[in-house]
C-alpha positions as CSV (number, residue, x, y, z in Angstrom):
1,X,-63.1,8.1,6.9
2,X,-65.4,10.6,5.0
3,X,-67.0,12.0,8.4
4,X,-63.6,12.0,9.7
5,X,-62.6,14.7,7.1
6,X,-65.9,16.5,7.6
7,X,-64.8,18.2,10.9
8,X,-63.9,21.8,9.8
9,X,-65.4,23.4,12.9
10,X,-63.9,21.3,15.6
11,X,-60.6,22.4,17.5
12,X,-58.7,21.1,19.3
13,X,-58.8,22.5,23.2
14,X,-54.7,22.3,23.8
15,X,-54.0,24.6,21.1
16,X,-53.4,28.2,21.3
17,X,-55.4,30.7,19.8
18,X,-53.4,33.4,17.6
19,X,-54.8,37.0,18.5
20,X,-52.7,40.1,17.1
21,X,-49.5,37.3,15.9
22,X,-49.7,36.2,19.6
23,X,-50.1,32.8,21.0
24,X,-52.6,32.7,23.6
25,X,-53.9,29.4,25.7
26,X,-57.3,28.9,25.5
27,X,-59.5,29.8,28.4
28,X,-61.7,27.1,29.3
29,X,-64.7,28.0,32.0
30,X,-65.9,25.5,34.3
31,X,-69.7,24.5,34.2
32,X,-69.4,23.2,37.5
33,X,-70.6,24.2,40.7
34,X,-67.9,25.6,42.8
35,X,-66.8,24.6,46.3
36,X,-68.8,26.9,48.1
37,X,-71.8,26.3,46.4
38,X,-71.3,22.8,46.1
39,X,-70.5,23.1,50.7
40,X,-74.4,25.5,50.5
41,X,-75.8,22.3,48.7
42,X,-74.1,19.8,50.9
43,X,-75.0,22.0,54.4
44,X,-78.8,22.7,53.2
45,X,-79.2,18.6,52.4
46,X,-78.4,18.0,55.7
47,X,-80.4,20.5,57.6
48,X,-83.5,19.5,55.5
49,X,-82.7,15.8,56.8
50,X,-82.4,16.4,60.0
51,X,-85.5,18.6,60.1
52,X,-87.5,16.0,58.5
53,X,-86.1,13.3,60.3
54,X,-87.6,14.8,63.4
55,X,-91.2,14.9,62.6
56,X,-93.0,12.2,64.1
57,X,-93.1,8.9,62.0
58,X,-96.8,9.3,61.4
59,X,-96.4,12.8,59.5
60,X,-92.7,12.2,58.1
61,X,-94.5,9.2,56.7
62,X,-97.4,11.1,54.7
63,X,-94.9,14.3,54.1
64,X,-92.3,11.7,52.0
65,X,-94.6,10.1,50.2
66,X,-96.7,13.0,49.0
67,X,-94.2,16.1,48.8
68,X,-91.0,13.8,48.4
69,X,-92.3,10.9,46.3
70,X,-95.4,13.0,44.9
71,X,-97.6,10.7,44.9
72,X,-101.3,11.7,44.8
73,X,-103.3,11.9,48.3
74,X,-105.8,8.9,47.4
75,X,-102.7,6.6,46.6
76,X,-101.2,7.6,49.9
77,X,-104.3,7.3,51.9
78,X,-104.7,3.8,50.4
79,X,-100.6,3.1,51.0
80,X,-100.9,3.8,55.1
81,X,-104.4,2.3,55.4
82,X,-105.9,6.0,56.4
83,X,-108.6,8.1,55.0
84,X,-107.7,11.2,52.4
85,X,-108.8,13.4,54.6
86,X,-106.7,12.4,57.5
87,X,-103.8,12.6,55.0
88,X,-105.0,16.0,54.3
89,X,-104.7,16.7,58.0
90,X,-101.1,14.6,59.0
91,X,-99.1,16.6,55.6
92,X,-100.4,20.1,57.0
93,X,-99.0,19.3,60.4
94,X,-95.7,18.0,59.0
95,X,-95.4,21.5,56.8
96,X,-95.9,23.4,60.0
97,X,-93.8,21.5,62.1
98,X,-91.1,21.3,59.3
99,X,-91.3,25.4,58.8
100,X,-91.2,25.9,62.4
101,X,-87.7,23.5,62.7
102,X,-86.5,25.2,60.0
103,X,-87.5,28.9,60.2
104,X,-84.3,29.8,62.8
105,X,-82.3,28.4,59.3
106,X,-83.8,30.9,57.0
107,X,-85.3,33.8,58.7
108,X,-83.8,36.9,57.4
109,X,-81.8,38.9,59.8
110,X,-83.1,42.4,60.8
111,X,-79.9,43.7,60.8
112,X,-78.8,42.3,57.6
């Protein structure tokens, strides 16, 4: 009950504040994102799963587990049964493949 009495600096958000003898509602700004950056979010998900759904299983396979999962290029190499330096090799090709899918996405406009 002590803490309960304790609260001088909280108020309550339904009432008004008093400005110049005037009651005014409280403005309350919303954190959240808003719909169109929550649609941006939503569309740019979905082209970066499409795009790396495309690559071929064998380099969507090393690009997930070291750029996705991060996990470190021995552990992968010892995960698909491969050598480190044909990981090396598999996640370059996946980046190159995956900026050439998605470059029409992204490139800037000349005009713009």
């Amino acid at each position: 009950m002590r803490l309960r009495r304790r609260r001088p600096n909280v108020s309550s958000l339904d009432e008004p504040i008093e400005a110049d003898g005037e009651l005014m509602p409280r403005e309350i700004e919303d954190w959240g994102p808003t719909p169109e950056q929550r649609y941006r979010e939503t569309e740019l998900n979905s082209i970066l799963s499409n795009a790396i759904s495309s690559l071929d299983p064998i380099y969507r396979a090393v690009f997930v587990l070291r750029d996705v999962e991060q996990i470190s290029t021995e552990e992968t190499a010892e995960m698909l049964g491969i050598s480190i330096p044909a990981v090396k090799s598999r996640l370059l090709r996946a980046r190159l493949k995956l900026r050439s899918n998605l470059t029409p996405y992204f490139k800037r406009r000349a005009d713009a």
